[in-house]
Every structure is written in C-alpha cells, then in structure tokens.
C-alpha positions in Angstrom: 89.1 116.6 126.8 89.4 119.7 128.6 86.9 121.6 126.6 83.2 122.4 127.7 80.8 122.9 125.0 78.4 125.6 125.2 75.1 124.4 124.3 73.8 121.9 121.6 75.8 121.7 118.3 73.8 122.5 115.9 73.0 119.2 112.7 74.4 120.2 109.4 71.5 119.4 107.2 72.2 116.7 105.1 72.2 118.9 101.5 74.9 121.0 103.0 76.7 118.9 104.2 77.1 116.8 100.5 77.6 120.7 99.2 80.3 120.8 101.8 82.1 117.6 100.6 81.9 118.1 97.2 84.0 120.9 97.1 86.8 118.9 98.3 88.8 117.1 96.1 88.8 113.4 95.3 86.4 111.1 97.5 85.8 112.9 100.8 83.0 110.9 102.2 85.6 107.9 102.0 88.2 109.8 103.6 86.2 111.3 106.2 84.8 108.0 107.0 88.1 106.0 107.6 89.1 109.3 109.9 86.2 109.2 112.1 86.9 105.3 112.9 91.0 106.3 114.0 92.3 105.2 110.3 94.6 108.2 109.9 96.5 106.7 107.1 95.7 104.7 103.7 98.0 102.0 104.9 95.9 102.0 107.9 92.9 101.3 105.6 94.9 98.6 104.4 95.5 96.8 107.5 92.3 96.7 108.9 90.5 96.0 105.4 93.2 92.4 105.7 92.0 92.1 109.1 88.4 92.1 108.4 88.4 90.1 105.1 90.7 87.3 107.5 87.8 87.3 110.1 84.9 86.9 107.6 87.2 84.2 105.6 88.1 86.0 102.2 91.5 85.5 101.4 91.6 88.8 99.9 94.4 92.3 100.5 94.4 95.9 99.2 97.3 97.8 99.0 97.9 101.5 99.5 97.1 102.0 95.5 94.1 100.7 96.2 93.0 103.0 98.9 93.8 105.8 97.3 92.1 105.1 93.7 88.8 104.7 96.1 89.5 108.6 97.5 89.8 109.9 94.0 87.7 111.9 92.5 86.8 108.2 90.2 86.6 105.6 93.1 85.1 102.8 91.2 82.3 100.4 92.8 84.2 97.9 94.1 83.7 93.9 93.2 81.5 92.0 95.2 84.5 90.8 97.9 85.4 94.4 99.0 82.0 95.5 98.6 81.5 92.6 101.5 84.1 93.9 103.2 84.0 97.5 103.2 80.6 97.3 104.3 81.7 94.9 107.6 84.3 97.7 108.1 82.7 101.0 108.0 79.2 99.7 108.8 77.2 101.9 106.3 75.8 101.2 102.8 78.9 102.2 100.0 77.2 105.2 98.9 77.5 106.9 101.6 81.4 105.9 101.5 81.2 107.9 97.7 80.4 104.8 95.9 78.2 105.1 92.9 76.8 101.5 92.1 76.2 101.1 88.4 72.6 102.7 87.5 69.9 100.8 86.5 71.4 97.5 86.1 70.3 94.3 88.0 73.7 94.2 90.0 72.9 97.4 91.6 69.6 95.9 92.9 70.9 92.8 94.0 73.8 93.9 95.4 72.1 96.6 97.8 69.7 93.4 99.1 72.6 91.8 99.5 74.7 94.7 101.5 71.7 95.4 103.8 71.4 91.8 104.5 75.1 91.5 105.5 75.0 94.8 107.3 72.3 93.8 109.4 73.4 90.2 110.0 77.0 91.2 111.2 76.1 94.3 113.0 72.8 94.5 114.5 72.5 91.0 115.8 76.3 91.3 117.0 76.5 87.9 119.0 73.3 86.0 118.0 75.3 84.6 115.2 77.1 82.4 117.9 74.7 82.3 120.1 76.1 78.7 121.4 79.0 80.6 122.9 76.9 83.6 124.1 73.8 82.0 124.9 74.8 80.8 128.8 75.6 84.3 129.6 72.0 86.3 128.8 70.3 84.6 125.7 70.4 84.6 121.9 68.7 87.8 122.4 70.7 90.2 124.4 73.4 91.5 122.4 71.1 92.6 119.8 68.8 94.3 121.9 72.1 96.1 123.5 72.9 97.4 119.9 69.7 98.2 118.9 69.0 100.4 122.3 71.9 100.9 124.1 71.2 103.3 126.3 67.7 101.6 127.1 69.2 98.8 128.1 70.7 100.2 131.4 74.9 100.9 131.5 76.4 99.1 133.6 73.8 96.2 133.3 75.5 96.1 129.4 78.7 96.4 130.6 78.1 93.6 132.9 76.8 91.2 129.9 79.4 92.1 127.5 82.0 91.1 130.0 80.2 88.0 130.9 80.2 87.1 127.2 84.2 87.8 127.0 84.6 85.2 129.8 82.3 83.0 128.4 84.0 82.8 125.1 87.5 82.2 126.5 85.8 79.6 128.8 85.0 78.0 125.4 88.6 78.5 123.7 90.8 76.6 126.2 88.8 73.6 125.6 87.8 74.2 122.0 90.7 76.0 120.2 91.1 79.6 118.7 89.1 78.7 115.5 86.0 77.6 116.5 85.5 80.4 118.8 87.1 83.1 117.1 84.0 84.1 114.8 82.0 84.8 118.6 84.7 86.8 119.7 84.9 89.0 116.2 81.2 89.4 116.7 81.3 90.2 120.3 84.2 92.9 119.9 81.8 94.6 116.9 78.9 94.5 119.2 81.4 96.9 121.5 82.7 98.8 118.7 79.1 99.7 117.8 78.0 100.4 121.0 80.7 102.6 121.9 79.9 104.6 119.2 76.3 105.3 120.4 76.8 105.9 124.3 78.3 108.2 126.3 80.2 108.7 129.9 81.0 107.0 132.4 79.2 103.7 130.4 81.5 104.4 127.3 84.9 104.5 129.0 84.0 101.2 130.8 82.7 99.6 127.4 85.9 100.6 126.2 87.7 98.8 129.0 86.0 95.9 128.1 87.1 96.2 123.9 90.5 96.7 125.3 90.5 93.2 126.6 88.2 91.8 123.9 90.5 92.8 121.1 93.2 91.8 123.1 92.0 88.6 123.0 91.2 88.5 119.7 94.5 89.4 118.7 95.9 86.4 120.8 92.7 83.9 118.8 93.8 84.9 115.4 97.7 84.6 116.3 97.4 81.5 117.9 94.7 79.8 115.0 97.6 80.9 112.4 96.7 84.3 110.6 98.6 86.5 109.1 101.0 88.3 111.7 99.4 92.0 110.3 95.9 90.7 111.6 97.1 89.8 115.2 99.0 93.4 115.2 95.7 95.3 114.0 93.2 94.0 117.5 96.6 94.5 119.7 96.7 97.7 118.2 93.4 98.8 118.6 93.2 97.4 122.3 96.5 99.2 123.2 94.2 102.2 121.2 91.4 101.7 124.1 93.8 101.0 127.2 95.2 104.8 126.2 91.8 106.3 125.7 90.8 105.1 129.4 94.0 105.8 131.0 94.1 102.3 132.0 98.2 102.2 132.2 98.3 98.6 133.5 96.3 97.5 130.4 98.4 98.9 127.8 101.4 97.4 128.9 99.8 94.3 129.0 99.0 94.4 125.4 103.0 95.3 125.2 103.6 91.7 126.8 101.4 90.0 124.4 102.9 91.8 121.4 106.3 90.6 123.0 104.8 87.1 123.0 103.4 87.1 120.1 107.1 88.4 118.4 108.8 85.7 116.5 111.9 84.7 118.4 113.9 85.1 115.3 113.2 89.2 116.0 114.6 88.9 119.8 115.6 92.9 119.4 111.6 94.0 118.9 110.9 91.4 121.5 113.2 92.8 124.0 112.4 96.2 123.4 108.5 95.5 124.4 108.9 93.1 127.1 111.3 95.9 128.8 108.9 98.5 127.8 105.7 96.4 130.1 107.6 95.5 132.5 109.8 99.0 132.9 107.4 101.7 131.8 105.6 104.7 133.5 102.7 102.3 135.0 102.2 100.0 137.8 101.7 96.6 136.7 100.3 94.1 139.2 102.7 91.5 140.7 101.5 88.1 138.8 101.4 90.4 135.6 104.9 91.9 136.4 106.5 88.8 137.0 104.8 87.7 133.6 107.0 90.9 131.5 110.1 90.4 133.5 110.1 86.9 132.2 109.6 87.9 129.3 112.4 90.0 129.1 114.7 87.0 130.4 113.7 84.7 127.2 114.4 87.6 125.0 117.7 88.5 126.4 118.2 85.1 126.4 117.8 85.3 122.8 119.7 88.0 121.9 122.6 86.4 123.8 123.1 88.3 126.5 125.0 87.0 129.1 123.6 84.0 131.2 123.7 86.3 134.6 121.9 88.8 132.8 119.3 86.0 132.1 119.2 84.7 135.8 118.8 88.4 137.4 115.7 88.9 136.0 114.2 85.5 136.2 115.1 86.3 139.7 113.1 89.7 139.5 110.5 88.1 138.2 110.1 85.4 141.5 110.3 88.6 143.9 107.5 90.4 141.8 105.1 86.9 141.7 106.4 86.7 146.1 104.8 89.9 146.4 101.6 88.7 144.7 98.2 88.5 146.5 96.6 85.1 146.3 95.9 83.5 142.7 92.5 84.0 141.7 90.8 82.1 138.9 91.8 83.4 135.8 89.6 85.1 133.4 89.7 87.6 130.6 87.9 90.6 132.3 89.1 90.0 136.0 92.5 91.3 137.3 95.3 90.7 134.9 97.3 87.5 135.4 95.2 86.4 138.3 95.9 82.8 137.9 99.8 83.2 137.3 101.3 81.0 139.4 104.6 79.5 140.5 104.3 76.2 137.8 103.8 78.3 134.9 106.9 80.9 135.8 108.9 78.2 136.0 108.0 76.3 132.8 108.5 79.4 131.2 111.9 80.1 132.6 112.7 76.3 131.1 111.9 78.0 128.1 114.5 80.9 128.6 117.1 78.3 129.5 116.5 76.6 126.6 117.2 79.5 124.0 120.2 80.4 126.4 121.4 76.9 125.1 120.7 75.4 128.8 118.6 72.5 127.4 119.7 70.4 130.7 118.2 72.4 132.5 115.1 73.2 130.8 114.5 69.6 130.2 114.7 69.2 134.4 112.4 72.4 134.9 109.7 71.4 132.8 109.8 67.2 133.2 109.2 68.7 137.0 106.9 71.6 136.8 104.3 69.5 134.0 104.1 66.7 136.5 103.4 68.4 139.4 101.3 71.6 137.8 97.8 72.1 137.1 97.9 73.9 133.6 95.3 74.4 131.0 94.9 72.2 127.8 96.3 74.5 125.8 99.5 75.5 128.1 100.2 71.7 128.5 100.4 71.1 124.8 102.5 74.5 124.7 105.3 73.6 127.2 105.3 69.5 126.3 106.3 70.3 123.1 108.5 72.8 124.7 110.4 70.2 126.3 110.0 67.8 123.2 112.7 70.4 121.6 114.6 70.6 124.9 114.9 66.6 125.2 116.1 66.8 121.0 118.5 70.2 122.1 119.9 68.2 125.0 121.1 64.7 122.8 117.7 62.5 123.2 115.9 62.2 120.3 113.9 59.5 120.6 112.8 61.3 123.9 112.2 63.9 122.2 110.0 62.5 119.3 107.6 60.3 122.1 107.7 63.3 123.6 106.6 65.3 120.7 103.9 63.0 119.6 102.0 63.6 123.2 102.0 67.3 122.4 100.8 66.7 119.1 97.6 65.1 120.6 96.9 67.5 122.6 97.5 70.2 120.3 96.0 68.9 117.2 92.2 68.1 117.3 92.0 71.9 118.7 94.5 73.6 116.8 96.5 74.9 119.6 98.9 76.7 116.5 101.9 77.6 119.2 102.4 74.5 120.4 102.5 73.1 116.8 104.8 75.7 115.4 107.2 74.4 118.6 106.7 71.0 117.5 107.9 71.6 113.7 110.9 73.1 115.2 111.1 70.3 117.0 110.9 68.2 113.7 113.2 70.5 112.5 116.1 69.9 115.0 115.4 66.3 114.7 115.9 66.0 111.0 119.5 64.4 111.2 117.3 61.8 112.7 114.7 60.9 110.5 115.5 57.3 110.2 114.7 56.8 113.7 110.8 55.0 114.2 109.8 57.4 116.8 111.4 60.7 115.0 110.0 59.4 111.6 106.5 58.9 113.5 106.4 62.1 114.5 107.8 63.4 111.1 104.8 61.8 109.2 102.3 62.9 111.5 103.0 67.2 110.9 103.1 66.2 107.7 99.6 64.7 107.7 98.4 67.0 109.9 100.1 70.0 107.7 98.1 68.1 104.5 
C-alpha cells in the first residue's frame, strides 16, 4: 500500500531462483513458503499444522522442534500423516517445500499419486466434496470452476456464490449441528483462501470480506463441535487477519466478541479485556452488535466480581445501544452483523450474567420468561435451557433443575450442540450432592452415556 510500481516485475527464472535459495542456510523453500501464507513464526507453523490435521481428522501435533528440524539444512521427508497434512496446508507438492522423497523406492511413487490425488481433491474441487450443503446455492460444479478460473468466472458474480454458500452452510448448522457441517465450511473457506490468492482488486478485498466471516464461522463450528481451544483461536485469528487487511473495523471487533465468547469463564480477566476492547474500541459497531459486546462485558465483570452496579450499568448500556437499533432483519452470516439480535436473546443472556453474579433468582425468572415467550433457534434454546437448568440447581431446586436439564439434553444431543452440553455437566456438577435423587441421577446417567 502506498507504493506504485513501475512497470511489470520481471519472473525470476526458475534455475535462479533454486541458485538463489540455496545459498541460504537450512531449508529456505520451507521457510519462504510458511512466510508467504502470514506464518511469521515456527510456533505459527505449529498452530495452523494442529488446525489442519483437526479439520481433516488426524489426531496428530508438531511442536516448535519439529518445525525447525524441517528448515534445516536435513529436513527429513515426513511420514505419511504430515506429508497429508503439509500438503492440505501449503497447497504444493513437498518438494517444492525442500522435501527430498526417498529415490527410487516404491514409497516415493506411491506417495506422489497419493499427494496429487489429495491436493486436487481438497483444493481444486473446493466445495464439491459437500456438495449437499453447497449444491442449493449454484451446483456441485461451481466452486471448482471458481478455483480453477477465477477471474473468468466474473468478480462479483464469485463473490456473490461464495457468500450464498456461507449462508447456506449455516442454514444447515442450526438444524444439523457443528459436525456435520463443519467439513463444507473448511472446504468453502480453502476455496476463498485459494482464490484470493489468484485475483486481484476490488474482487480480492471483497473475497476477503467474505473469509473474514467464513473463518469466523469456522472458528465458532470447531469451538462449538469440541476441538481443541488452539484450533478455534487459529480461524478467529485469521478472520481478525482479513477484517484488518480490509479495514473492515466493525468486523474485527466482532471476531473480538466471539473470542470473548468463546473464553472459558474460569479466565473472566482475558474475557473482560476483549469484550471491553469490541465494544470500546476505535470502530463503530452497529447497535444489535454493540449491545451484543456490552453484554458481554456485563457477564465478564460479573465474573470477575465486580460490583453488582457495575454489572447492572452496562446491561443497561447495552438496552440503550439495542433501542437505538434499526429493525431486526433475518439473521445470516454474510448480512449485517447481529441483524437478528433481539430483545429475548439480550435478556436471556443477561439471566446468564445474573447468574455468575450469584443472582440465580433472578436468572431463573429472566429466562423461565424470555424461553417461553421468545422465538430462538435450536441451538440457542438448548444453550439457555440448560442455562437455567444450572440456575434452578444454583437457586435450591434440584429436582427442577435436573427435569430441566434433561430437556436441554434432547435438544442438545442428537446435534451436538457442545455449549449447551458443557452447561449441562456443570449442571451435573453442581448437582452432585444430589445424586441420589431419580431425576438428578437420570440426568447423571444420561452425560455419562452420552460422554461413552
């Protein structure tokens, strides 16, 4: 930015550049590679090696060590996991990451079939891998013809599909669950990462807007289907990444509100820190979303025991932002953020600050009245009926609390909506005195079936 280039930069031939690169010490091609794809560190190597062997199912890590033995000057070839792995990452063969297969041996053979056939299937037909989730938003075609000819395929017309797809895919999740969708969304946001590699302005920045809310998302999928807290912070990193890159202010303190919602409530400092941050920083949030981080903010203070006034002045903020709101719209992943953000859902999450502020009276009111009356989502009704399942136990009721509990847990189960259930074994938790009790021992047995 802020520079204006002269004329055509002239190719590197490929010889010189390889004389180039070997003249530097250790592995360059592996180092420059990482570089070019915003992985400034080993340990950020690390990370998003964890969060690509999570999405394509191998329960497999590197460490630092790791990273470093494959920039020396003696990198190895790596074992058939991380040679799937790397190859989903840096989407290239491994020798042109400095990897020397073993010569003339049938693994070297069989192992480049099988890289080119994994390369291909995960990168250049994007989407058609779930094409039931993509398929009623353009065809099992679309996506790979967008990656195979981006510019080709017209801009904004992409732009247009690709955020269609987004919306179709979290159409899919509140009825579904994070799991079964989340392989479409991984493939949908490295369709976008591919593409934005290839195109340039104006299309780019807006295909970056569109990762922004696609990793976003998929941060959200893998933190609510139960991986590893490093894999939800790698996509909200790399959205807050594209949310800076396009200026889009608004956006990247969004991302700051789901980090803060995503923070375990047993870290109420970090969570305080980014809820202020979203709703206090140098942006202008919309109302809905505003009301959303000052919220936020309340639960947290709430948990770091500030003092109950503290609390009730910025639920209070948090009404006049939503008052100054212009009417709900449908909610959706690419439309305005927090469109459908109402009243009912402010208020059963303020029952939720009141409850860790040690109010469970009142929370227990809030929610019994807001989860009658309100239309929520599958997923949001699981979430705040077990939040008043561990309410009704906090407020002397267990028996409540465990009927209670057990209508969360069907709604939460067969889709593995993984915050409600996390509410419900602290539920289980605080009932534990309990446990001789039919309906708490009910509830007992079923997490632990369900756990099994």
């Amino acid at each position: 930015m802020g520079t204006h280039s002269t004329g055509p930069i002239p190719v590197q031939p490929a010889a010189v550049l390889r004389v180039a690169m070997s003249q530097q010490p250790g592995n360059p091609a592996f180092r420059t590679a990482r570089r070019e794809r915003g992985w400034h560190s080993q340990a950020d190597v690390a990370d998003a090696y964890a969060a690509h062997a999570a999405a394509l199912g191998e329960p497999a890590g590197i460490d630092v060590r790791q990273v470093r033995r494959w920039e020396s000057a003696r990198p190895g070839w790596p074992n058939i996991q991380a040679r799937r792995i790397l190859v989903a990452m840096f989407h290239c063969p491994l020798e042109e990451l400095g990897f020397t297969p073993p010569a003339g041996t049938a693994e070297e053979r069989a192992t480049g079939v099988e890289e080119d056939a994994v390369r291909r299937r995960t990168f250049l037909q994007g989407g058609v891998a779930a094409t039931s989730w993509l398929a009623p938003v353009g065809g099992p075609g679309r996506l790979e013809a967008a990656l195979a000819n981006a510019r080709r395929y017209g801009g904004h017309g992409l732009a247009g599909h690709l955020r269609a797809a987004l919306d179709e895919i979290a159409r899919a999740d509140s009825s579904t669950g994070p799991r079964q969708v989340l392989p479409a969304a991984m493939e949908l946001l490295a369709v976008i990462d591919a593409l934005v590699r290839e195109v340039t302005s104006p299309v780019r920045s807006e295909l970056l807007s569109i990762g922004a809310r696609a990793a976003e998302f998929t941060a959200w999928l893998h933190r609510d289907g139960g991986s590893p807290a490093h894999v939800t912070v790698y996509f909200h990193d790399r959205a807050a990444e594209w949310a800076t890159v396009t200026g889009d202010g608004p956006m990247h303190a969004y991302v700051l509100l789901r980090k803060a919602q995503a923070t375990d409530r047993h870290d109420p400092a970090r969570m305080l820190d980014l809820a202020h941050a979203a709703a206090h920083g140098p942006w202008a949030l919309p109302p809905r979303a505003q009301a959303e981080a000052l919220q936020q903010e309340a639960r947290a203070l709430a948990l770091t025991g500030a003092p109950p006034d503290a609390v009730a002045r910025t639920l209070a903020a948090a009404h006049h932002a939503l008052d100054q709101a212009p009417p709900a719209e449908p909610a959706s992943c690419s439309g305005p953020l927090c469109a459908g953000y109402g009243l009912d859902r402010l208020m059963a999450q303020s029952a939720i600050s009141h409850r860790e502020a040690g109010q469970a009276g009142r929370a227990v009111d809030l929610l019994q009245q807001h989860l009658t009356r309100g239309a929520f989502a599958p997923r949001d009704r699981a979430f705040f009926t077990a939040h008043l399942s561990g309410a009704l136990a906090a407020a002397g009721e267990p028996d409540q609390a465990a009927s209670t509990g057990l209508t969360a847990l069907r709604l939460a189960a067969a889709p593995g909506y993984g915050q409600a259930l996390r509410e419900l074994r602290r539920t289980a938790a605080q009932l534990r005195p309990h446990a001789r009790r039919p309906a708490v021992r009910e509830l007992r047995q079923a997490l632990t079936a369900l756990t099994v």
